[in-house]
N, C-alpha and C positions, 0 to 999 in steps of 0.2 A: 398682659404686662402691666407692671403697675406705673402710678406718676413717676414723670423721674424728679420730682421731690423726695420720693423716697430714697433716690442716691444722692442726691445734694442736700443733706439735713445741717441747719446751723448750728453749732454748742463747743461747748469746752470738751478739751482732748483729754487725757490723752488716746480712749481709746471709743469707740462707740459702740464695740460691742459689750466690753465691762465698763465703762463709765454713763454714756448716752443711755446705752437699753436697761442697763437696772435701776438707773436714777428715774427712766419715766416707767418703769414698771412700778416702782416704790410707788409713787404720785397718784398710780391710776388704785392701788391698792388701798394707801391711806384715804382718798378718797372714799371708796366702799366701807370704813370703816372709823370714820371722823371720831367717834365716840369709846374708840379700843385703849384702854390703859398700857399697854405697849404691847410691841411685836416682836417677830423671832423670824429671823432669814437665814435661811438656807442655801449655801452656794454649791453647785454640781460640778461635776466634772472640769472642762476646761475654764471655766469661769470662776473657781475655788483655785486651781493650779497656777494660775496665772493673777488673779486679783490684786492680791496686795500689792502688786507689782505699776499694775493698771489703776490703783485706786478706787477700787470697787465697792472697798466698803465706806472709804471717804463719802462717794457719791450717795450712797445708803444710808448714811448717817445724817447727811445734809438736809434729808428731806424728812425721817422721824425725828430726828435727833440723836445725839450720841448717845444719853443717858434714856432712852423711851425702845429702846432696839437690839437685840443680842441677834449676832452673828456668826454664824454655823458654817467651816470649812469641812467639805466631803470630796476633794480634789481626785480620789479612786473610784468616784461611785457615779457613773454615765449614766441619767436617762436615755431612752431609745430616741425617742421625738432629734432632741438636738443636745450636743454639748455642754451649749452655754445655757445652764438651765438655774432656776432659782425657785424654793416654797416658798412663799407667805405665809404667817399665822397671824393671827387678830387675837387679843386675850380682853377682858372685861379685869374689872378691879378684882374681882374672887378668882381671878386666874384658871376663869373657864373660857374656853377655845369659841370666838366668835365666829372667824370665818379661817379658811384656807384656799390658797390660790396658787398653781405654779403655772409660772412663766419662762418663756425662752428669749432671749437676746439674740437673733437671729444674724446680726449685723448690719452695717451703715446705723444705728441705733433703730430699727427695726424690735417690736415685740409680738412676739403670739402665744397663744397658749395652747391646750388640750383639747380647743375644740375649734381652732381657726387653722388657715396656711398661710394667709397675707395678711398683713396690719389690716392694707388698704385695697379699696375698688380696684377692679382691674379697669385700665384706662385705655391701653391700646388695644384692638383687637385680632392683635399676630401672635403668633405663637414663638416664631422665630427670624432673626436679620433678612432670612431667603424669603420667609414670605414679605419683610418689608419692600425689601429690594424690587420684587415683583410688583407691588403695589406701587412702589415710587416710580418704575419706569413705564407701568403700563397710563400713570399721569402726567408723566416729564414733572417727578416734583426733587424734590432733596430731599435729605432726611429729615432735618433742621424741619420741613416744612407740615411735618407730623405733631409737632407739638404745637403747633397752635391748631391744626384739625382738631386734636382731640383732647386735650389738655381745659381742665376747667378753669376759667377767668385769666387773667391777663397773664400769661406762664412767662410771658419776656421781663414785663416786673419785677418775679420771684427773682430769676435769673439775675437782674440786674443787681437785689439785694445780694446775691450768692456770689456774684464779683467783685461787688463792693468789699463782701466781709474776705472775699480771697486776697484783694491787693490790700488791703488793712496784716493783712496777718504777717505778708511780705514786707511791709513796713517796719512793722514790728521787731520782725527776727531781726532785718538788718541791723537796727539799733540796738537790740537789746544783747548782751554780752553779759560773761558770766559762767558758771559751773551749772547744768541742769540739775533737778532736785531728783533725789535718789544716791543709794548707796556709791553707786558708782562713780559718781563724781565726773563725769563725760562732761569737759568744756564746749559751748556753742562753738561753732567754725562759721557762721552763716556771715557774721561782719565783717571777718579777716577774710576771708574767698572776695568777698566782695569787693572790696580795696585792694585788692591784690588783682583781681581781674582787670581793673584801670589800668593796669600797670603791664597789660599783654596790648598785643596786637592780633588781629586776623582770629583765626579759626578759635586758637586758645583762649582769646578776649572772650569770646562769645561762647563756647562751651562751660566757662568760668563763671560766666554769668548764669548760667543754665543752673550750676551747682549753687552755686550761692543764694538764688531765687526758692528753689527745692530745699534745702536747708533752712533756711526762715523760716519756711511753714512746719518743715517736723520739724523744728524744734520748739517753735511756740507751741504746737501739737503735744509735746514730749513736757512741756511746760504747765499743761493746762489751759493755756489758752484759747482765744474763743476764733474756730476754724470752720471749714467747711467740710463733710465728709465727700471724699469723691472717689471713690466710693465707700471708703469707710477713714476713720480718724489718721490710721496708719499709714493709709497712704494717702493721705490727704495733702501731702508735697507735690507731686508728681502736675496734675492738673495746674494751676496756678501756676508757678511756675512755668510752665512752657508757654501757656496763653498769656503771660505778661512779658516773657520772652517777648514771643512774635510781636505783640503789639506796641513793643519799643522800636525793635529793630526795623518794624517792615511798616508800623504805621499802620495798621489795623485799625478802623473804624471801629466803635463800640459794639454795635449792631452786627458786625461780622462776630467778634468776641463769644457774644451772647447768643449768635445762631449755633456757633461752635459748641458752645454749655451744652445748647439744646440735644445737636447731636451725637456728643458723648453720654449726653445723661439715657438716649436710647442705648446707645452701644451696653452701657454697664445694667441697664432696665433687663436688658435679654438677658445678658450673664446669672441675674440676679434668679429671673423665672427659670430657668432651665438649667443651671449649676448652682454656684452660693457664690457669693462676697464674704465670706465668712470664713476665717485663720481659723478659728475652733474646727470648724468643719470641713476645710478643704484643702490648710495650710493655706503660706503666704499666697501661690500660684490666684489663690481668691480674690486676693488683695491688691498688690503691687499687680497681680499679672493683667487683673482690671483694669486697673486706672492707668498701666501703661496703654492697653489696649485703646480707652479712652479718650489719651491725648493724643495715642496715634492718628484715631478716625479725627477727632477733628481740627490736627495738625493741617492734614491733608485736602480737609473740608477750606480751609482757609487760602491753601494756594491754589486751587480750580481742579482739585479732582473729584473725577466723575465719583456717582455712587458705587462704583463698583473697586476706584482704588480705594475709597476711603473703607469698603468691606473689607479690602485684602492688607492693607495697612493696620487696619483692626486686629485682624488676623496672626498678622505678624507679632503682635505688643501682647496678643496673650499667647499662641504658640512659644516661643521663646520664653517666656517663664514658667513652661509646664513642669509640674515637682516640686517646684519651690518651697519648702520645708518652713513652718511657722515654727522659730524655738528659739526666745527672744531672751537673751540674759538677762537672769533676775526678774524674772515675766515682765521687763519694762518695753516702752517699746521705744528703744533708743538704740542699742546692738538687736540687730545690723540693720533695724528697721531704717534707721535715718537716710544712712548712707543708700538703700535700697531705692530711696525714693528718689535719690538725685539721679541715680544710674539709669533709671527706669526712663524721667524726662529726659536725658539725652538720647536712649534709643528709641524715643517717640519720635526727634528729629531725624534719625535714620532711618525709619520705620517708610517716614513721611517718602523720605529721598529716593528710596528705593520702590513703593509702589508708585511714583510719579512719572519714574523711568518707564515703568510699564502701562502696559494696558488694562489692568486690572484682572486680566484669567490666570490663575491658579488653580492649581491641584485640589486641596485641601482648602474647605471650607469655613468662616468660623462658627459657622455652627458646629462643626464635624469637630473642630477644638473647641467646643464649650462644652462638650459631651465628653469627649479627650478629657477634659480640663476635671470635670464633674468625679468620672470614673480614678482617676489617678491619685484625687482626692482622697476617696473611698478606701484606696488601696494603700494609700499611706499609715503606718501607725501611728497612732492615738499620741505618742510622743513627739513624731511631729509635727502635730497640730496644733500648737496655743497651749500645750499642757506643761511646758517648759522642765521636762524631763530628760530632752535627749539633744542631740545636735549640738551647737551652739549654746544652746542652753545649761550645759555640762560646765561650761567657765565661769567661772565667777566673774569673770571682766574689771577686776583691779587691778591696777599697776605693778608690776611687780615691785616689792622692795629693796632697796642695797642692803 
């Protein structure tokens, strides 16, 4: 398993597998080739179908330049490796070919290429949740208590940066008002939920709040703005949200907060090794079904349950979004991503409710749904996967005219 920095990556949205993974693929490219008279990129499959949408090629531009770079859409043409795939070319002043390079955008802004599987070292030494489980109880530890075993230099630090930039981005949304950028013309909801949730009492006050909080972040997300991936841009609502929840409502020390990161950023570290984070490759269920699962476990991590609700709570937040079809109107990720991310944190608080009641033994394991999750992926067509073909994707999502 690798760090869980690699699910909590910092950067501007809106997405990290077309904005984050091709802007530091560019970087690592230009680099190898500082002295190239310009370039030529080529975007594959779901990364070509969906980009302009995503701002793919903005992000690509920003790093050769507009005028230093031609950009090549091949939105029908799948490499095998992955989806979200991308050429390099390097050219010299006589317009002879210096280097070539393709890369993959894997997700959470993740890259590898032709001859890697992980960006990064592998950090943990499980393979899956069950053997963590085993391991935590055969020490009396917590989950939480894995990343500082094994995690290199101060990982509650990082963490704390990766909060900081969560409740900033929440900040933000509430204040910032307005029409998002793109054809669609989708107005923010995050300030009006907000103000409007002052105005409930009881249960509706505080599910109001939940939406509102979740909406800030995808929409500064949906904005450009500078967010957390948790596990990837798109659903980078969901997280925050529920952990700034809880820590208004219930008083949550910091340090609870930040052990909590810890162990969702495990929870989504498994997903990642043994299924994907990745809309191109596995649909939304990758995404949303993640990082619900994430806030789930460490919803429940927060009000004293054992390691084994917080497994079945886990469980829960990606079971229920197994299938879930990535096919974002107008490749952006605003329909129905947004709204996806608010619905998600509120069944993290269900989630929580309901393994608490129990004991933690269940049927179905989530490993057995990461494998579920992975295979269904698979079996979904290539239109609903970030290829913005089919589904949802079919609407234009304009207003209708009188």
């Amino acid at each position: 398993m690798e760090s869980i920095k690699s699910i909590y990556r910092i950067g501007n949205g809106p997405s990290s597998s077309h904005t984050m993974g091709p802007k530091k693929a560019s970087e690592q490219f230009k680099a190898k080739y500082p002295e190239a008279n310009y370039f030529e990129v080529t975007l594959f499959g779901a990364l070509a179908a969906t980009g302009e949408g995503h701002l793919t090629d903005v992000a690509i531009e920003s790093v050769f330049g507009k005028e230093n770079v031609e950009i090549l859409w091949e939105p029908k043409t799948f490499l095998k490796k992955h989806p979200n795939a991308l050429t390099f070319k390097a050219f010299d002043k006589s317009q002879q070919i210096m280097g070539e390079w393709t890369a993959y955008s894997i997700g959470g802004g993740a890259i590898i290429d032709d001859h890697t599987e992980v960006e990064e070292e592998q950090t943990y030494p499980f393979k899956d949740l069950g053997e963590i489980l085993r391991h935590c109880n055969k020490n009396g530890m917590h989950i939480w208590e894995l990343a500082e075993e094994y995690e290199q230099g101060d990982i509650m630090e990082y963490l704390k940066e990766v909060w900081d930039v969560m409740q900033d981005s929440i900040h933000r949304g509430l204040k910032n008002e307005g029409v998002l950028p793109s054809h669609l013309k989708l107005p923010r909801k995050a300030a009006s939920y907000f103000i409007k949730a002052k105005a409930y009492k009881g249960s509706m006050k505080k599910r109001a709040l939940v939406f509102a909080y979740s909406l800030a972040v995808s929409e500064e997300n949906a904005a450009g703005g500078k967010i957390v991936t948790a596990p990837t841009c798109g659903s980078s609502g969901v997280m925050p949200s529920v952990l700034y929840y809880l820590q208004r409502q219930h008083k949550f020390a910091e340090v609870k907060i930040l052990r909590a990161l810890a162990t969702a950023g495990i929870i989504g570290a498994v997903v990642k090794k043994n299924a994907s984070i990745s809309g191109a490759e596995v649909g939304c269920q990758g995404e949303i079904g993640t990082a619900c699962a994430m806030a789930s476990a460490a919803t429940t991590q927060l009000f004293g349950g054992t390691i084994f609700q917080v497994e079945n709570s886990a469980e829960m937040g990606l079971e229920h979004h197994l299938g879930l079809t990535c096919d974002p109107v107008g490749g952006l990720v605003q329909i129905p991503c947004i709204e996806r991310n608010a619905f998600a944190a509120a069944r993290a608080l269900n989630h929580n409710a309901y393994a608490m009641l129990n004991d933690g033994r269940h049927r179905i394991s989530f490993d057995k749904i990461v494998q579920t999750m992975k295979q269904t992926g698979h079996d979904l067509p290539n239109i609903y996967k970030e290829t913005s073909t089919g589904g949802l994707a079919l609407f234009s999502g304009m207003a209708d005219e009188d």
